[in-house]
N, CA, C and O atoms as a GROMACS GRO file, in nm:
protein
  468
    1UNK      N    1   3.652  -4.848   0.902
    1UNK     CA    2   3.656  -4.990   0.924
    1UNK      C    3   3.631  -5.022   1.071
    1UNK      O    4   3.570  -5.126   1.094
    2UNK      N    5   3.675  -4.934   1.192
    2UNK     CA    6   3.651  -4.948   1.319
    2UNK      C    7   3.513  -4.962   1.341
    2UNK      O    8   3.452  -5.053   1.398
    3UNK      N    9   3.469  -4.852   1.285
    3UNK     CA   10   3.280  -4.808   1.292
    3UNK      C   11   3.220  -4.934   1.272
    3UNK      O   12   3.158  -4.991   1.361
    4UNK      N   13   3.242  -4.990   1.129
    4UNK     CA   14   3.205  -5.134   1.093
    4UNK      C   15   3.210  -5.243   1.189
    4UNK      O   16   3.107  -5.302   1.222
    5UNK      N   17   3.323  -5.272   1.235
    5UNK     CA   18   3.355  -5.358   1.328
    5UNK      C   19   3.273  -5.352   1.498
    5UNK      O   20   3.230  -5.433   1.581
    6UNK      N   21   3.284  -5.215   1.483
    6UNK     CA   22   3.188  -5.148   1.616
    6UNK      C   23   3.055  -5.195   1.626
    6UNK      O   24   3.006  -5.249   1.726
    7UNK      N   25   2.976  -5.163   1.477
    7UNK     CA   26   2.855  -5.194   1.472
    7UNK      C   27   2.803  -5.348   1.465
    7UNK      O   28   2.696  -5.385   1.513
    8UNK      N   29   2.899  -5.433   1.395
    8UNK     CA   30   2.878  -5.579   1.418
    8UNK      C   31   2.888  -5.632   1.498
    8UNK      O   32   2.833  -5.742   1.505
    9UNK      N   33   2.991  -5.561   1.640
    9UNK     CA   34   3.001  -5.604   1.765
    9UNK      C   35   2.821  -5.613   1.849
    9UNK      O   36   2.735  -5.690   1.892
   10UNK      N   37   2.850  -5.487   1.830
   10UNK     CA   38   2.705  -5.445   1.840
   10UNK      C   39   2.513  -5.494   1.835
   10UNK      O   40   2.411  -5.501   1.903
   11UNK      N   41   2.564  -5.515   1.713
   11UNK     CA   42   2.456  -5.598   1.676
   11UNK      C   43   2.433  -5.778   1.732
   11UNK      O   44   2.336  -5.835   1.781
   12UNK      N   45   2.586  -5.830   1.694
   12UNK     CA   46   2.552  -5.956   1.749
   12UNK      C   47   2.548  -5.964   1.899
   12UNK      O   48   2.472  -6.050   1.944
   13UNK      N   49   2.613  -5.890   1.984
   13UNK     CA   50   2.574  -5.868   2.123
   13UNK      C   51   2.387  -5.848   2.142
   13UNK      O   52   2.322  -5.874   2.244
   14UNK      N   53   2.351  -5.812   2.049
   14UNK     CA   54   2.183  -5.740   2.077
   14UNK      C   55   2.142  -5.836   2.028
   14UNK      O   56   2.037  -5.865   2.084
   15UNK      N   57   2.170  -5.915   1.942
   15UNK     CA   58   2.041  -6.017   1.892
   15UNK      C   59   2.100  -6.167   1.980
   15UNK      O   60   2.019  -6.250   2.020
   16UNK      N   61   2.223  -6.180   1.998
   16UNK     CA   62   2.256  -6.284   2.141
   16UNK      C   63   2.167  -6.270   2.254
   16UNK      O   64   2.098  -6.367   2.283
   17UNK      N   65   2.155  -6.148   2.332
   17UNK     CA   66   2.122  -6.074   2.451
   17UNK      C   67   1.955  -6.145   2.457
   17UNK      O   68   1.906  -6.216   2.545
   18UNK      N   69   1.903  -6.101   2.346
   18UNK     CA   70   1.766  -6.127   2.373
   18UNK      C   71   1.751  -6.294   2.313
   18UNK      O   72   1.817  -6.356   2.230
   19UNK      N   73   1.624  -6.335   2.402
   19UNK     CA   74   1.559  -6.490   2.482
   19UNK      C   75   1.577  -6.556   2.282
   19UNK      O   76   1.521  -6.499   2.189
   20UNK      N   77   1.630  -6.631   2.274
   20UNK     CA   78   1.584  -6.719   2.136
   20UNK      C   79   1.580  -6.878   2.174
   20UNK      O   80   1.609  -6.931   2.281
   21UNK      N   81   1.518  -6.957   2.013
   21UNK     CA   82   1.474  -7.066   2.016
   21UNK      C   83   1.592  -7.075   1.878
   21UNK      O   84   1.621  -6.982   1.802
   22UNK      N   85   1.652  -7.232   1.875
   22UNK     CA   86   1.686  -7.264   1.782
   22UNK      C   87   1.575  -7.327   1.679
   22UNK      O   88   1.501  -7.421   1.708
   23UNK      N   89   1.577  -7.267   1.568
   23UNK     CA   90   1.532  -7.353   1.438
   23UNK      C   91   1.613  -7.461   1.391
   23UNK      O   92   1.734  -7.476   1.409
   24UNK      N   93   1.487  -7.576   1.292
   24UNK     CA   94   1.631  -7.704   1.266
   24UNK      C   95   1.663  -7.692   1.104
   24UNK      O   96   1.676  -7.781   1.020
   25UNK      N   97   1.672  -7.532   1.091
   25UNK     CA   98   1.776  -7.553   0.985
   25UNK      C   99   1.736  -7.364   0.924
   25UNK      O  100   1.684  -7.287   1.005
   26UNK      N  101   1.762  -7.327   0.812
   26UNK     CA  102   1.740  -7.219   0.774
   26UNK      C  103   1.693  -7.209   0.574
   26UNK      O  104   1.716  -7.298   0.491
   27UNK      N  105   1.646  -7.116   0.556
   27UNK     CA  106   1.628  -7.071   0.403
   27UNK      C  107   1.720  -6.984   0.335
   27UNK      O  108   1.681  -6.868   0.344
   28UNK      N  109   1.809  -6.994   0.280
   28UNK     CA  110   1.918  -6.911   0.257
   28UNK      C  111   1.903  -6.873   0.088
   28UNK      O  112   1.882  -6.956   0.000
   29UNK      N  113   1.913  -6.773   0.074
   29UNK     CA  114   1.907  -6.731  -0.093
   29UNK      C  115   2.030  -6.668  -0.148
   29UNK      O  116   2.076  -6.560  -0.111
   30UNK      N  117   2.099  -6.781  -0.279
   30UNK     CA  118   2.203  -6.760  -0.328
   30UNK      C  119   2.175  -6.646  -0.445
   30UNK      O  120   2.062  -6.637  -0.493
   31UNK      N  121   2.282  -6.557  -0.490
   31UNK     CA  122   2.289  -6.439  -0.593
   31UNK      C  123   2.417  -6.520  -0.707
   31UNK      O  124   2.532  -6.545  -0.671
   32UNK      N  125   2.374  -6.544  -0.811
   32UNK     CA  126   2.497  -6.583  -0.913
   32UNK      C  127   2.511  -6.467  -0.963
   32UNK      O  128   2.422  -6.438  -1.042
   33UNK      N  129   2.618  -6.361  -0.941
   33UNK     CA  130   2.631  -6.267  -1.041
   33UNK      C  131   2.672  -6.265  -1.120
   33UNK      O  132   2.684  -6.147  -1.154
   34UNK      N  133   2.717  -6.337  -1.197
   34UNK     CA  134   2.716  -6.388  -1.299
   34UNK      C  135   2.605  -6.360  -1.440
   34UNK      O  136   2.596  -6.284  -1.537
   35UNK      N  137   2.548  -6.452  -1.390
   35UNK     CA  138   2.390  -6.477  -1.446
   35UNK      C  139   2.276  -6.430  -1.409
   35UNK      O  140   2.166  -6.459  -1.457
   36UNK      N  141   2.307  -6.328  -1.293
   36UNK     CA  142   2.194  -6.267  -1.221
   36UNK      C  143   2.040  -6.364  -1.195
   36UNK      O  144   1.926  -6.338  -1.234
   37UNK      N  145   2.091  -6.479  -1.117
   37UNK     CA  146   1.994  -6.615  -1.085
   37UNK      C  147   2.001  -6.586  -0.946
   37UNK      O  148   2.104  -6.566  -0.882
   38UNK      N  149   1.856  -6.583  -0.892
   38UNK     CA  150   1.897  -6.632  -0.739
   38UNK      C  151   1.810  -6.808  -0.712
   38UNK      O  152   1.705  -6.831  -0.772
   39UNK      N  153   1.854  -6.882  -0.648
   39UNK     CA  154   1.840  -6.984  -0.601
   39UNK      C  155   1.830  -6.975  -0.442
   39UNK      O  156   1.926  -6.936  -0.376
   40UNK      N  157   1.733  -7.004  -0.396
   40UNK     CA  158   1.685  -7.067  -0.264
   40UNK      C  159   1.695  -7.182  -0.246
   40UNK      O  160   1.626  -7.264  -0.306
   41UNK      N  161   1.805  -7.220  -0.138
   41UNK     CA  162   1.858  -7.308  -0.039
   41UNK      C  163   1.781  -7.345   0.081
   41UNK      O  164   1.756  -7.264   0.170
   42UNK      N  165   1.747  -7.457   0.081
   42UNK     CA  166   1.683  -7.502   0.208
   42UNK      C  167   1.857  -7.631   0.286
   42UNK      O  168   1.925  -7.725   0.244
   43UNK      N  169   1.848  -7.557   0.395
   43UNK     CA  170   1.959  -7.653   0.474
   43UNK      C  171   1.887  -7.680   0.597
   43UNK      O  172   1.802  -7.601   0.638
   44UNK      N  173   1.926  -7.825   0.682
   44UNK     CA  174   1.903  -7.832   0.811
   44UNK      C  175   2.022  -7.819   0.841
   44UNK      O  176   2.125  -7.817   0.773
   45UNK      N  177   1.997  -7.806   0.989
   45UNK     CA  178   2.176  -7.777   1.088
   45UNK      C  179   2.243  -7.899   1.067
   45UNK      O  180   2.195  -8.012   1.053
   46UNK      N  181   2.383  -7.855   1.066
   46UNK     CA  182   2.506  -7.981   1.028
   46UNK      C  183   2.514  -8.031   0.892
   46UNK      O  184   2.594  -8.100   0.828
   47UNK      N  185   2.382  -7.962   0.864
   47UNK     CA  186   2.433  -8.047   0.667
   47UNK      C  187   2.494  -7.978   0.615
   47UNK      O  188   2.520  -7.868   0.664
   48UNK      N  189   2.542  -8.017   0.493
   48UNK     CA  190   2.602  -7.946   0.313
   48UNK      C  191   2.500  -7.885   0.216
   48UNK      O  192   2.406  -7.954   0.174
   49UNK      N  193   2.514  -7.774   0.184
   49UNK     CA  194   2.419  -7.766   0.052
   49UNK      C  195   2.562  -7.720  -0.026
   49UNK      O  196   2.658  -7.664   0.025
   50UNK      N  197   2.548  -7.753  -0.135
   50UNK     CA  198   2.638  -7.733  -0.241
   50UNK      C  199   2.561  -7.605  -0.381
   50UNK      O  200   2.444  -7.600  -0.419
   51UNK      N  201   2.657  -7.534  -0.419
   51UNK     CA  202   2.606  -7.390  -0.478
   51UNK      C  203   2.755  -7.413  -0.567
   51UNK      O  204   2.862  -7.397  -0.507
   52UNK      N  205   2.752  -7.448  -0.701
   52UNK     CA  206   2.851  -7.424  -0.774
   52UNK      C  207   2.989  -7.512  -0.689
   52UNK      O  208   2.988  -7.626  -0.644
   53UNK      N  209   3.076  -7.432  -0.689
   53UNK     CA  210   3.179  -7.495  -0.624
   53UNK      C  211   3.187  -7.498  -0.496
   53UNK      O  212   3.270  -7.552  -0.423
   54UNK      N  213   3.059  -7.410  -0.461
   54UNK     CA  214   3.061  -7.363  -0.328
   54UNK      C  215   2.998  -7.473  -0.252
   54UNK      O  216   2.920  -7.546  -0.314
   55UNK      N  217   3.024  -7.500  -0.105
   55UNK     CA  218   2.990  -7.604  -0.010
   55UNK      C  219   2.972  -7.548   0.091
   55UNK      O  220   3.071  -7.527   0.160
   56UNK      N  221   2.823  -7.496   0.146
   56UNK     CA  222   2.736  -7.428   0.246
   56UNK      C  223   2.735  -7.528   0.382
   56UNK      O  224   2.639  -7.604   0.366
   57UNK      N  225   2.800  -7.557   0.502
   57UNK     CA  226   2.777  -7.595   0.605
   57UNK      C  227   2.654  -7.507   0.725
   57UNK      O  228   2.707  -7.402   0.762
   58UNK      N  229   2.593  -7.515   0.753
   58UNK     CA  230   2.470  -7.437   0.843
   58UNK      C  231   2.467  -7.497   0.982
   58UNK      O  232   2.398  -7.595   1.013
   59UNK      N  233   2.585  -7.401   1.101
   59UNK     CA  234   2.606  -7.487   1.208
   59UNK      C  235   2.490  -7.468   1.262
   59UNK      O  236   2.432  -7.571   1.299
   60UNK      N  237   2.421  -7.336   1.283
   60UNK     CA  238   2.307  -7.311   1.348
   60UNK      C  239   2.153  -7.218   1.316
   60UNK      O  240   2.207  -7.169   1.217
   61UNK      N  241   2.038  -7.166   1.316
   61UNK     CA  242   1.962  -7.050   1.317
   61UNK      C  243   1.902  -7.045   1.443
   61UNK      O  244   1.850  -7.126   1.520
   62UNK      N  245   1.930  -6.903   1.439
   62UNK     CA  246   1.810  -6.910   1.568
   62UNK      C  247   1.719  -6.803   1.528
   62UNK      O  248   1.740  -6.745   1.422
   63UNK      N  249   1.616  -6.770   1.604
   63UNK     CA  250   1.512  -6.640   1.591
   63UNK      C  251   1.467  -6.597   1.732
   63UNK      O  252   1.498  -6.669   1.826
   64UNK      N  253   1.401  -6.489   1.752
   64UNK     CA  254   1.383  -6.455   1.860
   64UNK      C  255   1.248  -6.556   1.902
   64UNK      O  256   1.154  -6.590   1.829
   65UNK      N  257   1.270  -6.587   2.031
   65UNK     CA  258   1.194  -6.643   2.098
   65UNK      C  259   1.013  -6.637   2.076
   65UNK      O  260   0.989  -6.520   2.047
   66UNK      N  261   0.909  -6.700   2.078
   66UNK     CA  262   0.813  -6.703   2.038
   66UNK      C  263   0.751  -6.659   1.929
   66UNK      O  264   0.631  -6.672   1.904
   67UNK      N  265   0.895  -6.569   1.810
   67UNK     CA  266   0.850  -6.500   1.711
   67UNK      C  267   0.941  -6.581   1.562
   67UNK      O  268   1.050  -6.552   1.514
   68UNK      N  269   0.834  -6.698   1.519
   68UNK     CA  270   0.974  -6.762   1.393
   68UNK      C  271   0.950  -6.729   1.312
   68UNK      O  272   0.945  -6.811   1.220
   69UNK      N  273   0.912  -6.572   1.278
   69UNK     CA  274   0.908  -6.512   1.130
   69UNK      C  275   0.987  -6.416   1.144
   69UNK      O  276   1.000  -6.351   1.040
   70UNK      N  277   1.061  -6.370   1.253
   70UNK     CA  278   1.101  -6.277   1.341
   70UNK      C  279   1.245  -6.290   1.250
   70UNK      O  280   1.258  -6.381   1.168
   71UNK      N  281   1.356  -6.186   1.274
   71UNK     CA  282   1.486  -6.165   1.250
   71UNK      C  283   1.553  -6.289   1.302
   71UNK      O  284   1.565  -6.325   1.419
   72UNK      N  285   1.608  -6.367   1.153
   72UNK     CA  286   1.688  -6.500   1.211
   72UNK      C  287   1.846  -6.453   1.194
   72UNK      O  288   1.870  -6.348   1.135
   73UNK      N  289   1.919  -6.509   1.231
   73UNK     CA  290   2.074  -6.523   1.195
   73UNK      C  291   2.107  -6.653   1.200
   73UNK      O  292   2.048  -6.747   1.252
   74UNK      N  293   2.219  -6.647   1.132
   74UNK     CA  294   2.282  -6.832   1.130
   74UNK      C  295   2.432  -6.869   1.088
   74UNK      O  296   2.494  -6.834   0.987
   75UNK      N  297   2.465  -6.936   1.177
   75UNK     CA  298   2.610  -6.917   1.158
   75UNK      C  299   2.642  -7.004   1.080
   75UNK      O  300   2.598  -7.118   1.097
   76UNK      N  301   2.732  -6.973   0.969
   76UNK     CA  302   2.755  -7.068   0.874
   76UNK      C  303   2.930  -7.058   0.803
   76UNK      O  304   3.010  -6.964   0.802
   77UNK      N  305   2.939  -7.208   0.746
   77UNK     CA  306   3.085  -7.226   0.703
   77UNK      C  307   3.093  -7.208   0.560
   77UNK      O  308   3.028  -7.300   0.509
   78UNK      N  309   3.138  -7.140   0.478
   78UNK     CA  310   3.106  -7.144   0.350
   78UNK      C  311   3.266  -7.157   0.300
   78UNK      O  312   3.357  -7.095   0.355
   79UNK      N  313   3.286  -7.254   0.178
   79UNK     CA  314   3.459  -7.322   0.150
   79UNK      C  315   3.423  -7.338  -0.001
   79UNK      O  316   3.312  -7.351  -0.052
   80UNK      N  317   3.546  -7.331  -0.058
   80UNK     CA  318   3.482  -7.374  -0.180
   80UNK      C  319   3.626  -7.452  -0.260
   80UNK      O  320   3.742  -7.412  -0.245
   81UNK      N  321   3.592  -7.550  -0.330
   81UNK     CA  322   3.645  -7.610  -0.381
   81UNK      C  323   3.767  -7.589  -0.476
   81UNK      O  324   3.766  -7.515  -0.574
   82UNK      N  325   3.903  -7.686  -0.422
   82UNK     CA  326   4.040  -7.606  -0.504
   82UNK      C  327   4.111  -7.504  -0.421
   82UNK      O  328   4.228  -7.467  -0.428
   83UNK      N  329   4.005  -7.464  -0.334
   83UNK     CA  330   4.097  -7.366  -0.247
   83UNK      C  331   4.076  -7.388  -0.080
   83UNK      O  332   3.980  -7.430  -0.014
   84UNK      N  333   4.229  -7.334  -0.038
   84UNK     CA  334   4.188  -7.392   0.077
   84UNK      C  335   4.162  -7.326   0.220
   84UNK      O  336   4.255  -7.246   0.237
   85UNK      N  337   4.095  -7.323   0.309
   85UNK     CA  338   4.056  -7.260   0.453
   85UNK      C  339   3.920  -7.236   0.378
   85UNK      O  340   3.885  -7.287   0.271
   86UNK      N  341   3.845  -7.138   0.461
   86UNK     CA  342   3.706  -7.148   0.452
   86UNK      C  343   3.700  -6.981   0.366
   86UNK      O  344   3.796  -6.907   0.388
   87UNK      N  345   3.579  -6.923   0.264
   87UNK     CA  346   3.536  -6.822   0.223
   87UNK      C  347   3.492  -6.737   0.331
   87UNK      O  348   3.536  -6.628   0.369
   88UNK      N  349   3.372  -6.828   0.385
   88UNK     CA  350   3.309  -6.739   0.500
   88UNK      C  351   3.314  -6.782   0.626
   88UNK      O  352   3.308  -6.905   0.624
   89UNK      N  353   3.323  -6.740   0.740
   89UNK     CA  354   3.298  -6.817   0.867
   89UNK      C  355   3.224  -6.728   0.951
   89UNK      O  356   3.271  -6.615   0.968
   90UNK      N  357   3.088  -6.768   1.022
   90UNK     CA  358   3.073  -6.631   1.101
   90UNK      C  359   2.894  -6.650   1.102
   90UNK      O  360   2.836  -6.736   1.035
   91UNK      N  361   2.841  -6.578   1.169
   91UNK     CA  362   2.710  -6.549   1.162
   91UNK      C  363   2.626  -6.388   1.051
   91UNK      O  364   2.656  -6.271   1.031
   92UNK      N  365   2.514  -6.481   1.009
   92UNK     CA  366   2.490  -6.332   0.944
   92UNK      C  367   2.321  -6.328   0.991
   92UNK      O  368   2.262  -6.415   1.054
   93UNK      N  369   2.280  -6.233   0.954
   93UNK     CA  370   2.194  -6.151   1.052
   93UNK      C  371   2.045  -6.138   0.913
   93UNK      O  372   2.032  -6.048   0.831
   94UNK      N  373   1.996  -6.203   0.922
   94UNK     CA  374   1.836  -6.155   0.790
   94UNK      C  375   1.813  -5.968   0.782
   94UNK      O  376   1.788  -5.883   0.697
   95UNK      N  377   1.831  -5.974   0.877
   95UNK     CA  378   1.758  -5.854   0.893
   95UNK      C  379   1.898  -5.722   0.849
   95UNK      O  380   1.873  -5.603   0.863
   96UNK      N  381   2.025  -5.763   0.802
   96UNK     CA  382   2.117  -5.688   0.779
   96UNK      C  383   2.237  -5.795   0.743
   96UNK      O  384   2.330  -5.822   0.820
   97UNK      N  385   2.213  -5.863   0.588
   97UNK     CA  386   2.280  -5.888   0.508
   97UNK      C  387   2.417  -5.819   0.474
   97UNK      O  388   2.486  -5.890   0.400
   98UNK      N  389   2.446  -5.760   0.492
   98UNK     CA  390   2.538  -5.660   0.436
   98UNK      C  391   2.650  -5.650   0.561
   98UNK      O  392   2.767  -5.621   0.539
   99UNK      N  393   2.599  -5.679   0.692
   99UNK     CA  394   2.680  -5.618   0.817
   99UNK      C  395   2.766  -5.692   0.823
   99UNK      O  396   2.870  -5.654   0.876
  100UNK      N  397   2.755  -5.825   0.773
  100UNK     CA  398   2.874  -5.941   0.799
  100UNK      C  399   2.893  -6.037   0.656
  100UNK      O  400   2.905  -6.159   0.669
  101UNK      N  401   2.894  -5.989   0.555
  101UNK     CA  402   2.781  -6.051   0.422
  101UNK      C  403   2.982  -6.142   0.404
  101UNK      O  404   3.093  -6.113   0.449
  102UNK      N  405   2.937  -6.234   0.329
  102UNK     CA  406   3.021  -6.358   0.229
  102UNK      C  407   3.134  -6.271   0.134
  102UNK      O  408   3.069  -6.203   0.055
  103UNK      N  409   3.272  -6.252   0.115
  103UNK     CA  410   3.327  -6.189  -0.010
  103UNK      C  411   3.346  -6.314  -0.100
  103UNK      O  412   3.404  -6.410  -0.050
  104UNK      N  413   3.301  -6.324  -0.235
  104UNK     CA  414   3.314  -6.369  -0.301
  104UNK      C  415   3.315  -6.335  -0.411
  104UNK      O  416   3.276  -6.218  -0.411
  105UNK      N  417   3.342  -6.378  -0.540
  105UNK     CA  418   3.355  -6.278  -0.678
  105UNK      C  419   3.265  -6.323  -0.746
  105UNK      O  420   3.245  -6.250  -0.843
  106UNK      N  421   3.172  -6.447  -0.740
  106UNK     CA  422   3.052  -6.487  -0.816
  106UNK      C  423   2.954  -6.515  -0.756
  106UNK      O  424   2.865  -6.540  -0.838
  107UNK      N  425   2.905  -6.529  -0.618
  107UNK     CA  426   2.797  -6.555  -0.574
  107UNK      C  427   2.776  -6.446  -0.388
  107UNK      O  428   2.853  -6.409  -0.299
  108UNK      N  429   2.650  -6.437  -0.410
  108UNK     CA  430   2.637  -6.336  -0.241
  108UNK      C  431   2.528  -6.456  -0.210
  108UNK      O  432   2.456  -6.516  -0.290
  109UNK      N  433   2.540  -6.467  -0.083
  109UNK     CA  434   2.469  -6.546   0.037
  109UNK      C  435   2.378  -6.489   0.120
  109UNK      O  436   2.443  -6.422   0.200
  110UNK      N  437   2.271  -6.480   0.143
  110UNK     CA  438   2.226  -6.416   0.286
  110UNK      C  439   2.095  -6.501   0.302
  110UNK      O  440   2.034  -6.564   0.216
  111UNK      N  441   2.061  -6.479   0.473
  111UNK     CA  442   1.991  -6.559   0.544
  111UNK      C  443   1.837  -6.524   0.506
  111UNK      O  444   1.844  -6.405   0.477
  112UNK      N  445   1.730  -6.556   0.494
  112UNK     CA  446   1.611  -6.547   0.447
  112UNK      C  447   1.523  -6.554   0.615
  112UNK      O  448   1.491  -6.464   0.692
  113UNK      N  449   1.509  -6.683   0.620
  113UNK     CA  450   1.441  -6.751   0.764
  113UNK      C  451   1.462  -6.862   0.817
  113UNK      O  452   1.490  -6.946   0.731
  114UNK      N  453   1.461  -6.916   0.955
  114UNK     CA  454   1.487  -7.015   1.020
  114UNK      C  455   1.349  -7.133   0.972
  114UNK      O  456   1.229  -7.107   0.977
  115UNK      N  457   1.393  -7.225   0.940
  115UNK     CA  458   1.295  -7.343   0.978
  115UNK      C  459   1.250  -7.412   1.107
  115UNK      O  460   1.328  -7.442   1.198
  116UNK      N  461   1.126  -7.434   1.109
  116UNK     CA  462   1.090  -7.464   1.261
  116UNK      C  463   1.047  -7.573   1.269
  116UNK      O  464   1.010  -7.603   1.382
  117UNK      N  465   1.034  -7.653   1.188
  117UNK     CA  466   0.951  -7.805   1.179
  117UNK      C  467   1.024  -7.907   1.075
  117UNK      O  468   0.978  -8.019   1.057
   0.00000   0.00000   0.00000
């Protein structure tokens, strides 16, 4: 669990470190496991997208600087309805879903790409 924690330190220090541009919003692709459906989410920054009970806030994306196809991350609030404090809080990384990924028992979250226009 240290290692884990080590390596996420890690990582978000390295993709902070280097020059980025904010995007005005991101592409996020939901997993119902359930039903084995995925759904693609388009959010701009500060809005809601709603996923089942779930309520997706998208404070930010960024990507590396001159490159917006490039490795995005995006920090996001994920809460869900009936229950209370937040599911997820935190940034997650496109390029390594898994390093900081959503626990939930019916749906996985991860970042796709930043929007630029």
């Amino acid at each position: 669990m240290r290692k884990l924690a080590l390596m996420m330190a890690l990582c978000a220090t390295t993709a902070l470190a280097e020059p980025t541009s904010n995007g005005q919003g991101a592409v996020l692709r939901a997993l119902d496991k359930t039903s084995g459906t995925t759904t693609d989410l388009t959010v701009r920054n500060g809005q809601i997208a709603s996923l089942g009970r779930l309520q997706i806030v998208l404070n930010e994306c960024r990507y590396p600087q001159g490159n917006p196809s490039g490795d995005a991350f995006a920090a996001l609030e994920v809460s869900e309805t009936g229950h209370a404090g937040t599911v997820f809080t935190g940034w997650m990384i496109a390029s390594a879903p898994a390093l900081n990924a959503m626990e939930h028992q019916r749906y996985d979250i991860w970042v796709m790409r930043c929007i630029t226009s």
